[in-house]
N, C-alpha and C positions, 0 to 999 in steps of 0.2 A: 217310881216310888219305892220299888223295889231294892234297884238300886244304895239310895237314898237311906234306906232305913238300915240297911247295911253297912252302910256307912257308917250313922249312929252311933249304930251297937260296937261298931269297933272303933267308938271313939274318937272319928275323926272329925277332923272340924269342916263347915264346907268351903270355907278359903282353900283348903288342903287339895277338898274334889275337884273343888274350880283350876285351880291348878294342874293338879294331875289332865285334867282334860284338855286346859292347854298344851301343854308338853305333846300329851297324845295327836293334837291336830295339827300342831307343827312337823312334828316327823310324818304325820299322813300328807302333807304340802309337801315335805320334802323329796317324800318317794315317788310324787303325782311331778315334781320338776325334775328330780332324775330321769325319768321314766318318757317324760317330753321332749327334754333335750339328747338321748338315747336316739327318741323315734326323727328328732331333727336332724341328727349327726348321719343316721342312715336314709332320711331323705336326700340328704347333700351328697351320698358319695354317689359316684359315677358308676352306672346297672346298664345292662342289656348290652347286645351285639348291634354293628351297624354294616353291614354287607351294602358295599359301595363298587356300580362299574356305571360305565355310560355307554351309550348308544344309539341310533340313529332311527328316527323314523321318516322314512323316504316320501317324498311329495312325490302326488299325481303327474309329473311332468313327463315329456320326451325327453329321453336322453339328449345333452345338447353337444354341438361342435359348433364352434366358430359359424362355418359356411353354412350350416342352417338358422342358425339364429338369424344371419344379415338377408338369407331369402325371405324367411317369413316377416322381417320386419319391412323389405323393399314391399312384398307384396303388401303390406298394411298402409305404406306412405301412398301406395299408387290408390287405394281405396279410399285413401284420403281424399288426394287429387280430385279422383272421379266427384267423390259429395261438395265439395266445396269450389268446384267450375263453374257449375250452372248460377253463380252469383259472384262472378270475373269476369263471365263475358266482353266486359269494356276493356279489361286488362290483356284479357287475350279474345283475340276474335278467334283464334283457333287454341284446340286443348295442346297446353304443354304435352311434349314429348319426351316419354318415359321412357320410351327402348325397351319394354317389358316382356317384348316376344322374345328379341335378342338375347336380355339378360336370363330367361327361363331356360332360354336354347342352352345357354352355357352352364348353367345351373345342372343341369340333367344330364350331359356332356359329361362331368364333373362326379356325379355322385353313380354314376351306372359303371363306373372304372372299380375293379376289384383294391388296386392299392391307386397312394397320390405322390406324387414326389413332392417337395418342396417347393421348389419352384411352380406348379400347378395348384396346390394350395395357397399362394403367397399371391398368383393374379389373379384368382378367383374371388380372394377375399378384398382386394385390393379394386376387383373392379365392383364386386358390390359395395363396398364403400363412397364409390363415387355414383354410382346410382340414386344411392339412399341419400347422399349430402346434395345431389344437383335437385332432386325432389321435394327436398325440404326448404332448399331454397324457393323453389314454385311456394310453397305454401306462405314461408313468411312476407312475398311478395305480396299473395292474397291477401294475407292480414295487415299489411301496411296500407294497401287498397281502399281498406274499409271491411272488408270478410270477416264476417266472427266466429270464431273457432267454436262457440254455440252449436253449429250445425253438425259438427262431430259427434254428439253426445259424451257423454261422461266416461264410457269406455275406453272410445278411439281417440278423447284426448286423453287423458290417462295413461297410454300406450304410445300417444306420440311423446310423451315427457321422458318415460322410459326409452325409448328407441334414441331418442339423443343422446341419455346419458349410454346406454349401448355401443353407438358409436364413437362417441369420445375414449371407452375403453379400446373398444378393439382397434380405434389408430393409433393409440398410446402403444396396445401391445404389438401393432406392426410395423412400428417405428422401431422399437428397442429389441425386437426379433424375438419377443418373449410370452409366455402362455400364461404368466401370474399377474395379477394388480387388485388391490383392496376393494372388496366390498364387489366383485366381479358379479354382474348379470349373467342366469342362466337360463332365464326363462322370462319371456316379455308379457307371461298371462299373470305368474308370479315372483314378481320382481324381489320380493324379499327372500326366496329360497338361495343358498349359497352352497358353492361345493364342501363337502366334508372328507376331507383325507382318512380315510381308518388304515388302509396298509394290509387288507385283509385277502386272502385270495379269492379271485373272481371277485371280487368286487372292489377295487381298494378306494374307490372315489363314491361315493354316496349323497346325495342330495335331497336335502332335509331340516328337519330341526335336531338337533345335538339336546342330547336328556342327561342329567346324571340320576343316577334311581339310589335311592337307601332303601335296602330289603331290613324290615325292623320284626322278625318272631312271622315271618312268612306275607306278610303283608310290603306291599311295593308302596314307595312316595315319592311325588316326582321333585326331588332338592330343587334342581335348576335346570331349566332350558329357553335355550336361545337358537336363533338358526344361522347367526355363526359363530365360526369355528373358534373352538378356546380353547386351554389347556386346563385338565384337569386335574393335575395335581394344585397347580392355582384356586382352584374352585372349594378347596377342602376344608380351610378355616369358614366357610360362609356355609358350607352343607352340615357342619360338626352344630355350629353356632342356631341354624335352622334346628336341627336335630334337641339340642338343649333346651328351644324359643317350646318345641312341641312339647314335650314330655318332660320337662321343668328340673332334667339332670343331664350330665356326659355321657354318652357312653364309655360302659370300662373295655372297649375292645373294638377296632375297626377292621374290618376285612376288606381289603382291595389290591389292585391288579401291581403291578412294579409302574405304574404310572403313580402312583400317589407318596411310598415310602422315600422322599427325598430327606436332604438334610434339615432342613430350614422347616417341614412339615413333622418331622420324626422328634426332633427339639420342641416345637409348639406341643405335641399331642403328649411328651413327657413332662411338659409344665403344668400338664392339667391333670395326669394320673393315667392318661389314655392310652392303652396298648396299640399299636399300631402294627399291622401284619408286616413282614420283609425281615430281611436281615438287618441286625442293627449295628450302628455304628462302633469302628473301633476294632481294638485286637479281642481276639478269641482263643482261648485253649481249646486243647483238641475234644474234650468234655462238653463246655460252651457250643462248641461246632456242631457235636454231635444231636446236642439238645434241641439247636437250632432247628438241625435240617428237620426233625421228627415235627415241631411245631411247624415252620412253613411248609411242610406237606400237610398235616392236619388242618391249618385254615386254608388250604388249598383245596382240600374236598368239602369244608364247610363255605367256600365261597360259590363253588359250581353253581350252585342252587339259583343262583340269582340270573342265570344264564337260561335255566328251567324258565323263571321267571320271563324275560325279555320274550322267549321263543310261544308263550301263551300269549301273550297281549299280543304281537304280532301275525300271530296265525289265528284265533279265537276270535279276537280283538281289532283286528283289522288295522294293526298299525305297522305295519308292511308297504300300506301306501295308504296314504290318507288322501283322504277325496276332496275333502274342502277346499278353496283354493283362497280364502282370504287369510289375513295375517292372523285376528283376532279369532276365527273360524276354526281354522286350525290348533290353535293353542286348544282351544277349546276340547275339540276332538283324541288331541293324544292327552288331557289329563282327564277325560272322560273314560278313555279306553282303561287307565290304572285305575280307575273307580270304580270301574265294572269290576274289573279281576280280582279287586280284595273285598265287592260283597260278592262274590260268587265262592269266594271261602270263606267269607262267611256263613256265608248262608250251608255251604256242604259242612262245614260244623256243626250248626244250629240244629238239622236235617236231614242227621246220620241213623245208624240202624239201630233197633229197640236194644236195651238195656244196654247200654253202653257208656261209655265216659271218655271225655275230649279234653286235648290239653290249648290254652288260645290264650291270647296275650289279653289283659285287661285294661287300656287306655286309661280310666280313671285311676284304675289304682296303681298302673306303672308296674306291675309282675303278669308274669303267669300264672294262670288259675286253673283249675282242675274243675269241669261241672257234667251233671248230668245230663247225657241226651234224652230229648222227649221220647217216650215209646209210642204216644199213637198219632207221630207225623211218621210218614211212609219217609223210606231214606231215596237222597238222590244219588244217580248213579252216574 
């Protein structure tokens, strides 16, 4: 009314007010739609760092070599034999003959010699091979009889499916005199663990599942793993693309090793705004070079970190060797062990010393936030 009566007095008509109040709520829309598309322009641009390596987490296995793998499996086929005799008897009045003292003789023979030549390893594998093929033939004799491989249980047949495909590799590779062939068996308890080349010393062969990790504001995520071998600079568009699926933007900066700045990935990551660590493509002045070298040594100490990272979940964490030994089991276990390690900093943020303040990424709202630590939770140490 107030308003209103001021109006009056000065005369104005109220079409005039009405007016004026229009005008007035239109520019108030206008500055409420600048002000939206402001906060949507910088929802859209690409935030945060993405510290990208990979790594291996080793399965519970024995180390393998050829000549023990075809012992343990001859011994598993003669174990067969033995369960599935005692309903053959028609087939054989007497139990097939294994040679299994023989073949153990030579076995032991064989592995008690400090070094092997070629030729020593070539008819040692060569005669367990025919052990294991003259064995198996006993069996599908049984099973053409009438014998139901039932009587194995779910294990030992399971392991005779694998021992076959076993030996079809290893005469493959001692036909063509060679140590490589796809999808290689190294272990008849866990047939899906494959070898992983790193190239590292004292270790350069590793067997396991292959991880690639995105360290995101100190927190680890497992991008992708598989337990075989892949290349990861390949893997980069599908970690980036994951990375955007989470947090509903690009990252403006990736950190990773000289396996990932390739051509074909440094062109991708510049069509989207992404900085991608390594030197880039092209001529350089001597200014350029300089500028260079100072930045790839600085994302060179901001990538370590993620190395920190690997060496906890592994020593802490227990994925140094994982114990599980099924396929699903294990997935399980190494994306459990990175779920422990980022609430466990969680939680030492949450549950730090009185009066103080912590810096920690905010998933909702995609920054970093500054908040107070509680004073009367005791800190962990």
């Amino acid at each position: 009314m107030f308003r209103f009566r001021r109006c009056v007095g000065e005369k104005r008509t109220p079409t005039a007010v009405a007016v004026k109040g229009l005008r007035r709520f239109e520019r108030k829309l206008e500055r409420r739609a600048s002000c939206t598309a402001f906060f949507v322009t910088i929802k859209s641009e690409n935030r945060g760092t993405l510290i990208l390596d990979a790594t291996c987490c080793p399965a519970d296995i024995h180390y393998p070599t050829d000549v023990g793998l075809l012992n343990h499996a001859r011994e598993l086929v003669e174990k067969m034999i033995d369960l599935l005799y005692p309903a053959a008897r028609d087939l054989y009045p007497e139990k097939p003959r294994t040679y299994r003292q023989q073949a153990r003789k030579r076995y032991l023979a064989y592995i008690k010699k400090r070094t092997h030549t070629v030729r020593e390893t070539r008819m040692v594998l060569r005669g367990n091979l025919q052990y294991i093929q003259r064995d198996i033939g006993y069996i599908e004799k049984m099973v053409a009889h009438g014998v139901s491989l039932s009587l194995l249980g779910n294990d030992l047949y399971r392991k005779l499916l694998v021992i076959q495909e076993l030996c079809r590799q290893q005469w493959d590779m001692y036909v063509r005199k060679s140590h490589q062939i796809e999808d290689r068996i190294v272990s008849i308890d866990q047939p899906h663990v494959r070898p992983i080349v790193r190239g590292k010393a004292g270790c350069p062969t590793e067997f396991g599942a292959k991880v690639i990790v995105g360290l995101v504001s100190g927190y680890a995520f497992l991008m992708k793993a598989d337990w075989n071998n892949y290349s990861e600079s390949r893997s980069l568009k599908q970690v980036v693309e994951e990375y955007k699926e989470t947090f509903g933007f690009y990252p403006k900066t990736i950190l990773a090793d000289r396996a990932y700045p390739g051509r074909e990935n440094r062109l991708w990551c510049t069509s989207l705004g992404i900085r991608l660590s390594g030197p880039r493509l092209g001529r350089k002045s001597a200014e350029e070079k300089q500028a260079e070298s100072k930045q790839i040594y600085q994302d060179g100490c901001d990538r370590v970190v993620i190395e920190g990272t690997f060496g906890v979940v592994k020593r802490r964490y227990s994925l140094d060797r994982v114990m599980t030994r099924l396929l699903d089991t294990s997935m399980t276990s190494i994306a459990m062990g990175f779920f422990a390690a980022n609430m466990e900093r969680k939680l030492r943020l949450l549950f730090a010393p009185e009066y103080g303040w912590a810096l920690d990424y905010d998933f909702d709202l995609g920054e970093l936030v500054i908040f107070p630590r509680f004073p009367d939770v005791p800190a962990i140490q």
